[in-house]
C-alpha positions in Angstrom: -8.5 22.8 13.6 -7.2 20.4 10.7 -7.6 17.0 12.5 -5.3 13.9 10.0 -6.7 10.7 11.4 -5.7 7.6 10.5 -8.0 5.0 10.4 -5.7 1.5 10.8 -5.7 -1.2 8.3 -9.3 -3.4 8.6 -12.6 -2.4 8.9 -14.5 0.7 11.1 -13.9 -0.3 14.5 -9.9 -0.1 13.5 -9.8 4.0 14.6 -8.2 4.5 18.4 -10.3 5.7 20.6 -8.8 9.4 20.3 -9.5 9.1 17.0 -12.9 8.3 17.1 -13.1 11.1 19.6 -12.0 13.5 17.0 -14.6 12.1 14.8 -17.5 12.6 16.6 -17.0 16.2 17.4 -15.9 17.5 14.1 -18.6 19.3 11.7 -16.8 18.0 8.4 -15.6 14.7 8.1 -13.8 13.4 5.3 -12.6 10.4 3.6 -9.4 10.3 1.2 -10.1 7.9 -1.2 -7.3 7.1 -3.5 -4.1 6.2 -2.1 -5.6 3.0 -0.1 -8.8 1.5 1.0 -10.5 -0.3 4.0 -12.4 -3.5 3.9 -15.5 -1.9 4.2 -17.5 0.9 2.5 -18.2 4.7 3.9 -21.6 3.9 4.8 -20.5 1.4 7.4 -17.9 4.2 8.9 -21.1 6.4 9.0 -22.6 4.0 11.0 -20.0 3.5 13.3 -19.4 7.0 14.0 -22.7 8.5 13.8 -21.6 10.9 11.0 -21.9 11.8 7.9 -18.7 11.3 6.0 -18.0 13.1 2.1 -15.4 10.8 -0.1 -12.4 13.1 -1.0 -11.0 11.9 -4.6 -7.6 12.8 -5.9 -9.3 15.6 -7.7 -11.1 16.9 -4.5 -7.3 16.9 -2.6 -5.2 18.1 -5.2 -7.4 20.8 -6.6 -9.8 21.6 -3.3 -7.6 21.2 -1.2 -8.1 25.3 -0.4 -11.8 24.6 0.1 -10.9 21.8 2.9 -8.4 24.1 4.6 -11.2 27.2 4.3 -13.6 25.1 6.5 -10.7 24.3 9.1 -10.2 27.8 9.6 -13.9 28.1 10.6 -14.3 24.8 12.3 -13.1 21.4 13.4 -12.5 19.2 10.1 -11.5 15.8 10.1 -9.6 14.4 7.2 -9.6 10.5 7.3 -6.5 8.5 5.9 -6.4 4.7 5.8 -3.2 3.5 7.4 -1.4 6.2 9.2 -1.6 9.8 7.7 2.0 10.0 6.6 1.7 7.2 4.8 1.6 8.8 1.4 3.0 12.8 0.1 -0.3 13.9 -0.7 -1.1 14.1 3.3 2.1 16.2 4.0 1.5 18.5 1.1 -2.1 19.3 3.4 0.1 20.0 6.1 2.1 21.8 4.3 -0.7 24.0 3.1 -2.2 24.1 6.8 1.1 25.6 8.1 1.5 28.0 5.2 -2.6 29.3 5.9 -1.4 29.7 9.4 -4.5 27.0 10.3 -3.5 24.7 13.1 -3.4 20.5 12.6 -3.3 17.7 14.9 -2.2 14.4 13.9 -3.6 11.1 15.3 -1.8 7.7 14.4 -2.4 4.5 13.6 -1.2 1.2 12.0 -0.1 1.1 8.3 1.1 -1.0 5.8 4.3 0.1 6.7 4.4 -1.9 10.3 2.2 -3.9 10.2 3.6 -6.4 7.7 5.7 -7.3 10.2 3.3 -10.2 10.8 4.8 -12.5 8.0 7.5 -13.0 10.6 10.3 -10.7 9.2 11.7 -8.2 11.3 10.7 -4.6 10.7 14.7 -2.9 11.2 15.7 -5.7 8.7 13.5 -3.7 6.0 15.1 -1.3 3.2 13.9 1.5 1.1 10.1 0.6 0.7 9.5 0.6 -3.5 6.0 1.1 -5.5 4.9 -1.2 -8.5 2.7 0.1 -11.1 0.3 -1.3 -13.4 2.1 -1.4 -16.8 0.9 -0.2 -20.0 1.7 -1.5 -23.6 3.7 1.9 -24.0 5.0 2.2 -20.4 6.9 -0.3 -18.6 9.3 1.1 -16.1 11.4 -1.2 -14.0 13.6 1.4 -11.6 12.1 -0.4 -8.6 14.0 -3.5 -9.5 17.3 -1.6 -8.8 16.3 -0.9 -5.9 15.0 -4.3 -4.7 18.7 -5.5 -5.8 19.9 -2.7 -3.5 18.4 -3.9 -0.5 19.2 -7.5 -1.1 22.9 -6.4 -1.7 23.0 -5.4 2.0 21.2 -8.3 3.7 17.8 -6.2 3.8 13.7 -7.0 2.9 11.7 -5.1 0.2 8.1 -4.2 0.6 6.2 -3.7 -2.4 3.5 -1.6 -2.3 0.9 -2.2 -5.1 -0.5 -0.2 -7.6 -4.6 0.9 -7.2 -6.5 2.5 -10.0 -9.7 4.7 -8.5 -11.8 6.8 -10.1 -9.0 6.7 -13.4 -10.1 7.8 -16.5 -8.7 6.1 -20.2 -6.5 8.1 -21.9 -9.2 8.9 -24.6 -11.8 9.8 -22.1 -9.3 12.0 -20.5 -8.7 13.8 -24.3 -11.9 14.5 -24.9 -12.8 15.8 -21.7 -15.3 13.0 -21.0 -15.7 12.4 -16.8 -16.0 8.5 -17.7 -13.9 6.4 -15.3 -12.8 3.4 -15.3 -13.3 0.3 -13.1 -11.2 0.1 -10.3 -8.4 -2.3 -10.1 -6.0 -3.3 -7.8 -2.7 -5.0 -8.7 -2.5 -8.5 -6.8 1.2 -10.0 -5.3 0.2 -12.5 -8.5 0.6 -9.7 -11.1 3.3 -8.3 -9.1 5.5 -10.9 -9.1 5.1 -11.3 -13.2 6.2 -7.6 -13.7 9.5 -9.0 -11.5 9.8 -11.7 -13.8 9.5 -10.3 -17.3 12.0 -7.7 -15.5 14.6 -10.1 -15.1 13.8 -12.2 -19.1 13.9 -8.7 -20.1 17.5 -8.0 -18.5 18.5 -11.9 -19.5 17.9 -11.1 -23.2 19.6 -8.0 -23.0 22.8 -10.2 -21.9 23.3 -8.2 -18.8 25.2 -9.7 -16.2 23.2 -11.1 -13.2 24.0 -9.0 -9.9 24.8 -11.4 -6.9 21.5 -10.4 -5.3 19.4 -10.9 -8.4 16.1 -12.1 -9.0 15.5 -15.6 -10.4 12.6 -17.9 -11.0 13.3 -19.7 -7.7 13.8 -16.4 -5.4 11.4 -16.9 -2.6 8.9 -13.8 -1.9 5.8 -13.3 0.5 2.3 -12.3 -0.7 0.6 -10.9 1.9 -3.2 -9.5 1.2 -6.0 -7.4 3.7 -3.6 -7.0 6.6 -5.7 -6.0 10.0 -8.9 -7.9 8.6 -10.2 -10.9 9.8 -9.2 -13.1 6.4 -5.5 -11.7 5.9 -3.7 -13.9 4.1 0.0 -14.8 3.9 1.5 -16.7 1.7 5.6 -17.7 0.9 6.3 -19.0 -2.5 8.8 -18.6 -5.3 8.6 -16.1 -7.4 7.4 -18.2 -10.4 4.5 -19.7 -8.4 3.2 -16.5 -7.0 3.2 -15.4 -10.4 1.5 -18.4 -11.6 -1.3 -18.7 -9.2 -3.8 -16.0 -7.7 -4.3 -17.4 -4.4 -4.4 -14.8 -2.1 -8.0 -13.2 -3.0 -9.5 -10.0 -2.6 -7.3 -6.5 -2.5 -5.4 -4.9 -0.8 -1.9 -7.4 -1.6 1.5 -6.6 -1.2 5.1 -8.4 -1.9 8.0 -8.9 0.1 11.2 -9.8 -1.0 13.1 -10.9 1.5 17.2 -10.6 1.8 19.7 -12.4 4.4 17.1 -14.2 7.1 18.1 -14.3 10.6 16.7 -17.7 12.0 14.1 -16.9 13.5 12.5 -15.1 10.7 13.0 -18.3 8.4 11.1 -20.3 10.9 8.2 -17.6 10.8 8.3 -17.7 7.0 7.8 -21.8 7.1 4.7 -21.2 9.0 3.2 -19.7 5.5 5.4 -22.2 3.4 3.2 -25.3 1.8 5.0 -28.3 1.8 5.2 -28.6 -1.5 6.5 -25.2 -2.0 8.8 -25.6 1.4 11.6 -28.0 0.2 12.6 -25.3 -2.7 12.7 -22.3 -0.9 16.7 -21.0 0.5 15.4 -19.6 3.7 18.6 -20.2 5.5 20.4 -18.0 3.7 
């Protein structure tokens, strides 16, 4: 059996108690490491589950993912998944796979990203398409994702932006010359995230483009929200320009929300992250 087990959002003792059942009586336990990561290293998850667990890269998943699949036809293998399991395609192309192999899979839940941002105090069903910012590069700069933050706005709804994470990358040069030298890891904070936004809409200003109704500004208020489901999360509601301008919202994982049309009660949960000097400038009744 192929066990997908997610793991929540915080720190070890996050898994349900099925999960953790599934754990501990599975020969082959791993760890997908690339899509997301926990507070806390693998040796502390070893420790809580009295197993030994093998980090599965993007390499290991994409290109092994036979090898995994081989040892679920044999035994019981649990794949671990920050988050939920379906939170990114890699985890359904496994099923996929499973399915096609004829090897059976169970599926055990958790929170994610996707839910549990929920506690900044807008309401999930008032949430649109969910978009994905990337790191830029001096050659690469896309900005499709704004569209669709306009999109949602247009029709009354909140954006979450998921973040970019580099693990395990290699530089374009290394990856030329074959060289298995990878980079530090970086993780794109709601700071950064909120700049790419803004050079967006300068960009779109220069080019003498007509500002949609719903668009971006300097003074549109977002919500940083970093290391939701660990005991320091961190929410914070500023304008755009002041997220951009100041890192306050520490260590990864972050995420942005752009909110659209607030109901009441969600603009009084927002003021609850609002400082006062940041407060008298933000259009939360809208």
């Amino acid at each position: 059996m192929l066990y997908l087990v997610g793991l929540g959002l915080g720190d070890a003792a996050d898994i349900t108690v099925k999960g953790l059942q599934v754990v501990k009586k599975c020969s082959r336990v791993y760890l997908e490491a690339y899509t997301s990561i926990l507070t806390v290293g693998k040796e502390a998850l070893e420790e809580f589950y009295g197993k030994d667990v093998i980090l599965a890269d993007r390499d290991m998943v994409e290109q092994e993912a036979e090898r995994i699949l081989k040892e679920a036809e044999e035994t019981d293998v649990a794949f671990l998944v920050v988050g939920d399991p379906f939170g990114a395609t890699t985890h359904s192309d496994l099923v996929l796979r499973a399915t096609r192999a004829g090897i059976p899979y169970r599926v055990v839940h958790n929170a994610s990203v996707i839910n549990a941002v929920g506690c900044c105090g807008l309401q999930l069903y008032n949430f649109g398409e969910t978009v994905s910012l990337v790191f830029w590069t001096e050659s690469w700069r896309p900005e499709s994702f704004y569209d669709k933050i306009l999109q949602n706005r247009e029709a009354g709804l909140h954006t979450l932006c998921l973040l970019d994470i580099k693990v395990k990358e290699q530089s374009l040069e290394n990856l030329m010359r074959g060289k298995k030298i990878y980079e530090e890891p970086r993780f794109m904070s709601a700071s950064q995230a909120a700049s790419q936004l803004l050079e967006i809409v300068r960009r779109r200003r220069d080019r003498g483009e007509e500002p949609r109704r719903a668009g971006l500004t300097e003074d549109t208020p977002c919500v940083g929200v970093a290391r939701l489901g660990a005991a320091d999360q961190k929410i914070r509601v500023a304008t755009l320009a002041e997220m951009s301008a100041r890192d306050e919202l520490g260590a990864p994982l972050h995420s942005l929300v752009l909110p659209g049309k607030l109901h009441p009660l969600e603009a009084e949960m927002l003021r609850l992250y609002a400082t006062d000097d940041v407060l008298p400038r933000l259009p939360l009744d809208s």
